[in-house]
C-alpha positions as CSV (number, residue, x, y, z in Angstrom):
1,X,-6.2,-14.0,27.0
2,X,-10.0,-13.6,26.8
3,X,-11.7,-13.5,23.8
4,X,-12.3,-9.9,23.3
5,X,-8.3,-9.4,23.5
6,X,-7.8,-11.7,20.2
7,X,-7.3,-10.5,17.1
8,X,-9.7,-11.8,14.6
9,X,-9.3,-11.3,11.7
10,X,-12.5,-13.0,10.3
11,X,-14.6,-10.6,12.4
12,X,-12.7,-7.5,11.5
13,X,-12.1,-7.8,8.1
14,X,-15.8,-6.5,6.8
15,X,-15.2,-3.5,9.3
16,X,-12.4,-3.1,7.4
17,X,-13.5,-2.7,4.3
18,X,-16.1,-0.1,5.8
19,X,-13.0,1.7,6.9
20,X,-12.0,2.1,2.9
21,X,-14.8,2.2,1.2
22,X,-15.8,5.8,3.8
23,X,-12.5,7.5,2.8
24,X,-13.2,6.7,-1.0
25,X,-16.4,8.0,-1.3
26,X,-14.9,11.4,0.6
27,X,-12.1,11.3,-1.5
28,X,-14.7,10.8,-5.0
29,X,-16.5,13.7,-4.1
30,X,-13.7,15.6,-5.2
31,X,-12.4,14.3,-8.2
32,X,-11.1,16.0,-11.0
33,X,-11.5,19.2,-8.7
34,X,-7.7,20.2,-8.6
35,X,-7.7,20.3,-5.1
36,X,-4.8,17.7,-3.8
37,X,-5.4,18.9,0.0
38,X,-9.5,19.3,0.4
39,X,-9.7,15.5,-1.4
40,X,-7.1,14.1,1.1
41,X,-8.6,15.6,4.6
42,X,-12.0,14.5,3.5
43,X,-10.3,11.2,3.0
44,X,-9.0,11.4,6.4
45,X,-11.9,12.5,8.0
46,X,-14.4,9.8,6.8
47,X,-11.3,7.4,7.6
48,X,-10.6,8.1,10.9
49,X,-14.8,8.5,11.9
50,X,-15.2,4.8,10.9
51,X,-12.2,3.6,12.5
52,X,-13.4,4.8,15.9
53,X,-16.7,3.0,15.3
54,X,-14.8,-0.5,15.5
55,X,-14.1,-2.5,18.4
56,X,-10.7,-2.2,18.7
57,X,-7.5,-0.5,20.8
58,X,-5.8,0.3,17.5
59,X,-2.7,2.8,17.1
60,X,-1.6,4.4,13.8
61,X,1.6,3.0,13.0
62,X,1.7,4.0,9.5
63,X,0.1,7.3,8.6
64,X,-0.4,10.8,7.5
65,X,3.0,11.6,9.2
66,X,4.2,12.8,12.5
67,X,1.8,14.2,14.9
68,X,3.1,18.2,14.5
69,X,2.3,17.4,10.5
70,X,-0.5,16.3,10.6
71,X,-4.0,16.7,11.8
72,X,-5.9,13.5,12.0
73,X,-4.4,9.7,12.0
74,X,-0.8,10.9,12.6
75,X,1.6,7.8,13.7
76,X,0.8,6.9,17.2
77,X,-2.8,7.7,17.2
78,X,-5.2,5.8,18.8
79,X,-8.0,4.9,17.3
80,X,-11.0,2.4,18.0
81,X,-13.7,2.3,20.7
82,X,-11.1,1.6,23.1
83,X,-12.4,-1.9,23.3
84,X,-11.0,-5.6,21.8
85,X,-7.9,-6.2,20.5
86,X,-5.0,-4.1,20.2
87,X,-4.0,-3.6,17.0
88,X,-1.1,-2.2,14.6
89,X,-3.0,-0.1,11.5
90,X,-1.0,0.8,8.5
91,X,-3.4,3.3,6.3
92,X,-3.1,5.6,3.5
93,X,-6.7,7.3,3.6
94,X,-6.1,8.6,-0.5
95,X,-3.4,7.2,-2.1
96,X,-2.7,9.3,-5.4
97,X,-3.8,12.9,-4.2
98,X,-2.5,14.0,-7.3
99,X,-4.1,11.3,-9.4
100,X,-7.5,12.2,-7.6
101,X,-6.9,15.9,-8.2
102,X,-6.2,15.5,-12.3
103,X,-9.1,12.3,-12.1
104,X,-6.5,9.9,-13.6
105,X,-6.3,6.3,-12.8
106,X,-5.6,4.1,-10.0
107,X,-6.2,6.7,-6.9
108,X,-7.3,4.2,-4.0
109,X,-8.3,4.2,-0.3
110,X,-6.1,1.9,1.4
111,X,-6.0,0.3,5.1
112,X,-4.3,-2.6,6.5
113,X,-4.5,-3.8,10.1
114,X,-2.9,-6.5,12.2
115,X,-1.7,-7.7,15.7
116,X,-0.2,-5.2,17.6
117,X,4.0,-5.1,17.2
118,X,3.0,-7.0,13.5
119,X,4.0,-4.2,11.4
120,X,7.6,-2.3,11.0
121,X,7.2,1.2,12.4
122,X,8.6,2.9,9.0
123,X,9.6,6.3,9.2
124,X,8.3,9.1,6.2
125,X,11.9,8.5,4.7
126,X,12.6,7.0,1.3
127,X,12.6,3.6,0.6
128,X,14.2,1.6,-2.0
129,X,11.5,-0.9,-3.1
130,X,11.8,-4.2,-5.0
131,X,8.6,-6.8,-5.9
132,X,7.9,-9.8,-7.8
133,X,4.5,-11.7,-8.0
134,X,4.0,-15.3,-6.5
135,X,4.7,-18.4,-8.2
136,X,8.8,-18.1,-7.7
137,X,11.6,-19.4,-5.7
138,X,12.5,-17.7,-2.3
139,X,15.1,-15.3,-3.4
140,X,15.1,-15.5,-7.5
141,X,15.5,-11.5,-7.5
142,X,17.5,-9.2,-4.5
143,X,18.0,-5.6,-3.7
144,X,22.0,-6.7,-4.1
145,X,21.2,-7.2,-7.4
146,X,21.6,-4.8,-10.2
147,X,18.1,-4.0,-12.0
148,X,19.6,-5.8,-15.5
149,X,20.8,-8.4,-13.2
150,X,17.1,-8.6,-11.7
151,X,15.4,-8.5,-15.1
152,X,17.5,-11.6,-16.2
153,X,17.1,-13.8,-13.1
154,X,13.2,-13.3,-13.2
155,X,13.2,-13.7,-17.5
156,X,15.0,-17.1,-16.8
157,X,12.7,-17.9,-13.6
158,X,9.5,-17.5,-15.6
159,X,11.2,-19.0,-19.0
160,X,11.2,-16.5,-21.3
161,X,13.5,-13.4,-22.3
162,X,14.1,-10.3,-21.0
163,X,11.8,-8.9,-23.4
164,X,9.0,-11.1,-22.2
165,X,9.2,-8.8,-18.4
166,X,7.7,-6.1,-17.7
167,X,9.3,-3.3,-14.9
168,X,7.0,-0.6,-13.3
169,X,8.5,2.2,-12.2
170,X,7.2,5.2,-10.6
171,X,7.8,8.3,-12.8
172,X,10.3,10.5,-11.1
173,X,13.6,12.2,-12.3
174,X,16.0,10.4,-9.5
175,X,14.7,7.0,-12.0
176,X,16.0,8.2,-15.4
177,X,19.3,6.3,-14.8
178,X,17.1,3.4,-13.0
179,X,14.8,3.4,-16.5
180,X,18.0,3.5,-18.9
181,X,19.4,0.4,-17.7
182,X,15.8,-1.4,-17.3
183,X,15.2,-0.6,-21.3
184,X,18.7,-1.4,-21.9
185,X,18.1,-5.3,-21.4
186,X,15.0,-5.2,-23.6
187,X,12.3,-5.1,-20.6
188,X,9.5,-2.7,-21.2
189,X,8.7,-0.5,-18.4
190,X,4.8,1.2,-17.1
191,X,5.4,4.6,-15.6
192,X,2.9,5.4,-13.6
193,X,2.6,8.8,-11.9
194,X,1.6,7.8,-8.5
195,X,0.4,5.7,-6.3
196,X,3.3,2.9,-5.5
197,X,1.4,1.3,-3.6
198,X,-0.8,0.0,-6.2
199,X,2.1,0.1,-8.6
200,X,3.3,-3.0,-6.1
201,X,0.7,-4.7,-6.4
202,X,-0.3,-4.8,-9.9
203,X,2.6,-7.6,-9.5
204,X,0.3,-9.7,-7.8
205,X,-1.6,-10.4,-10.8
206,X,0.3,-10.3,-13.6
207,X,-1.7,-12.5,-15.8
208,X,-4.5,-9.7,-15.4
209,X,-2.2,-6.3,-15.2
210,X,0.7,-7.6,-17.4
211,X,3.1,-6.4,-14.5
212,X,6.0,-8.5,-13.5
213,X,8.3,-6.5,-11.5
214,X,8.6,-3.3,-10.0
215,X,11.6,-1.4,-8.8
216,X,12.4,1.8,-7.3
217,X,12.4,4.1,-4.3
218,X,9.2,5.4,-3.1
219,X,8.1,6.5,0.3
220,X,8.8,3.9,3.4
221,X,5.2,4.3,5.2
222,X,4.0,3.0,1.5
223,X,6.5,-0.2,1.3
224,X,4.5,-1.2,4.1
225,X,1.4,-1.1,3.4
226,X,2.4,-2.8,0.1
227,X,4.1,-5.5,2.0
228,X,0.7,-6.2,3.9
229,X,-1.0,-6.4,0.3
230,X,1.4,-8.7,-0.6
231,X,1.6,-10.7,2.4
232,X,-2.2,-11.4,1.8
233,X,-1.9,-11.8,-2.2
234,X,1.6,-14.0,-2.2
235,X,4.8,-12.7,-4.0
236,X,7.7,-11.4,-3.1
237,X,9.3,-7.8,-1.9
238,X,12.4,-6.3,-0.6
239,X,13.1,-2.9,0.9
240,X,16.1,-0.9,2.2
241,X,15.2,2.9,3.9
242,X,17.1,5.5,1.9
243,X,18.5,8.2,3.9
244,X,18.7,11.9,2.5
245,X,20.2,13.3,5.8
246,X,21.4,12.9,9.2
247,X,18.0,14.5,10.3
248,X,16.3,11.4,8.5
249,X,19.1,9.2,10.4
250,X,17.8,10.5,13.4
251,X,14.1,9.7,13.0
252,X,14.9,6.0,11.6
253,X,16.5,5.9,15.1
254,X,13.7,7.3,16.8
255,X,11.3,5.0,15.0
256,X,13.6,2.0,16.8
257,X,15.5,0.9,13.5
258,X,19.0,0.1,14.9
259,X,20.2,-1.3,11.5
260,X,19.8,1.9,9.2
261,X,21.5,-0.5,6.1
262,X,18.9,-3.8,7.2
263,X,17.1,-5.1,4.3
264,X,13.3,-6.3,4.9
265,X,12.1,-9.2,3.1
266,X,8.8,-8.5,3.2
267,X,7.5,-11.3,6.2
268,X,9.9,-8.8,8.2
269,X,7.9,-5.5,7.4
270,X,4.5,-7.2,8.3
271,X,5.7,-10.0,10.8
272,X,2.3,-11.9,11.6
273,X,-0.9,-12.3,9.3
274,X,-2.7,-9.2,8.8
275,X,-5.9,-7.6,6.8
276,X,-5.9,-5.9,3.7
277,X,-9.0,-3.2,2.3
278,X,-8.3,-0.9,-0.7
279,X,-11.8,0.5,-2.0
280,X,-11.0,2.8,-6.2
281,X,-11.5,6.3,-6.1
282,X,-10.7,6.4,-9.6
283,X,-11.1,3.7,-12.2
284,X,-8.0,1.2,-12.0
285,X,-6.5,-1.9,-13.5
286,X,-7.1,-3.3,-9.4
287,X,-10.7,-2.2,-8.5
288,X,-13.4,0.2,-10.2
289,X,-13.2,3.8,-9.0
290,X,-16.3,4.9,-7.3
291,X,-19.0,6.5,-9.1
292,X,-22.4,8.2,-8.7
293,X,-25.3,6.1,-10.4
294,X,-28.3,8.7,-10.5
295,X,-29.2,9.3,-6.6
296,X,-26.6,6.1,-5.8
297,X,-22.8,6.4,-5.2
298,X,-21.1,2.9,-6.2
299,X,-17.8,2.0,-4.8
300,X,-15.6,-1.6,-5.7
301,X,-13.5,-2.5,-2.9
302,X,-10.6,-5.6,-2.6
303,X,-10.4,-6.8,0.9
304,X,-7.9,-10.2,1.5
305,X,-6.6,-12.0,4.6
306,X,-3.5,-13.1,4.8
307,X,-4.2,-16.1,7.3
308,X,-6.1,-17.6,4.8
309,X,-4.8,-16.4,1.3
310,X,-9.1,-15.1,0.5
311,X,-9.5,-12.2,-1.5
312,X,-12.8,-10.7,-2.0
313,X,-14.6,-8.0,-4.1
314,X,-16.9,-6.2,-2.7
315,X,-19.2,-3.8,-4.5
316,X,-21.2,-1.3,-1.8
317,X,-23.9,0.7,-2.9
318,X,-25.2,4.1,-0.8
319,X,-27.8,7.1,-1.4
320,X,-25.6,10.5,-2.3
321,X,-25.6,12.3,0.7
């Protein structure tokens, strides 16, 4: 394979964080405007114009949904210059639409990118979604578990008591009875609003966002992209696809999931080492949203490798346009 056909990560992984740090300043533009659709396509936009500016044969595998749904970076799109490796790209271009629209916390630009055939090809179906920092035995905490069940194996794992855990949980009525039996054990619980992926991996760094665990269902596409955050990061995370319908069925099936009851460790959702960029569009406990500075816009943006466990922050600094 010549060299221009190898996928390196080294040398991508700055054009990567170009990638994010376009869609959040979009996305910034439009904060606090109330306008959940105009913030996400200028997220898309800016997204998709910098990933055809880098050397690569890349394809969508995790998007902004079918291609009859969705305008720009639908799943199977190609993207790139056509040129240099071939690559798998899971993205979410504004990740908290909502949370952008009301300017509350923790809205982010988020790409990953690997090897091509690295990354499972979720469908947009519900997945339920299970995560624990690093520092733990393989296996302390499963999706066979109940959630009291989970909350005691990890209180004993990290050597304190139930009480000493805490659960995020996304903030949804189908939770309520998920919620009841976290509290019942004595575990306190964040609810956030939106944005899973993040929510996943503020349990990455729980010394800094005092997150140990989170639990729920959420969007598929999104356990991905999670699982290449974690991949890069270290910690564990477990996901089963949730099935409203036989319609849903049916696309799992189309996606080329033969198991519909399979649960993914997450080393099977992101197979081979992969690059991670997730630039703030609002102020979070990850990264600082971006923010105008007089005639400047500033933007703070994470970008790890999982090959080599780095993690970087990056602060960029443009003229307003």
């Amino acid at each position: 394979m010549s060299e221009d056909h190898i996928f390196s990560d080294r040398m991508l992984s700055l054009g990567l964080a170009r990638v994010s740090e376009a869609a959040a300043i979009a996305a910034a533009k439009l904060v606090g405007r109330g306008d959940e659709k105009a913030a996400d396509q200028a997220a898309v936009d800016a997204m998709r114009t910098q990933l055809n500016l880098l050397d690569i044969k890349g394809v969508v595998v995790i998007g902004e949904g079918e291609r009859d749904k969705a305008p720009m970076l639908y799943i199977g799109e190609e993207v790139g210059s056509g040129s240099g490796p071939g690559v798998d790209i899971a993205l979410d271009p504004l990740e908290g639409t909502t949370l952008t629209a009301k300017d509350m916390p923790n809205a982010l630009a988020v790409i990953a990118m690997g090897p091509r055939g690295s990354m499972l090809h979720a469908p947009d179906v519900y997945m339920d979604k299970l995560a624990i920092g690093p520092g733990y035995q393989n296996g302390v905490v499963s999706l066979d578990m109940t959630p009291a069940e989970r909350i005691r194996a990890l209180a004993r794992a990290k050597g304190t008591s139930a009480t000493g855990i805490m659960v995020c949980v996304l903030e949804r009525p189908r939770h309520q009875e998920l919620v009841d039996e976290i509290r019942s054990t004595g575990a306190r619980i964040r609810l956030i609003t939106d944005g899973d992926v993040a929510g996943v991996i503020h349990c990455a760094e729980p010394e800094k966002t005092g997150i140990d665990m989170y639990m729920g269902s959420g969007g598929a596409p999104e356990g991905v992209l999670a699982a290449a955050a974690l991949k890069c990061m270290g910690g564990q995370m477990y996901g089963r696809l949730l099935f409203r319908n036989e319609d849903e069925r049916s696309r799992a099936r189309k996606a080329g999931i033969a198991d519909l009851e399979k649960i993914y460790a997450r080393d099977e959702m992101v197979t081979e080492d992969v690059i991670f960029a997730a630039t703030g569009v609002t102020d979070g406990s990850i990264v600082q949203g971006a923010r105008r500075d007089g005639e400047w816009m500033e933007t703070e943006t994470i970008l790890m490798r999982s090959k080599t466990g780095s993690i970087r922050r990056l602060f960029y600094r443009q003229r307003n346009q």
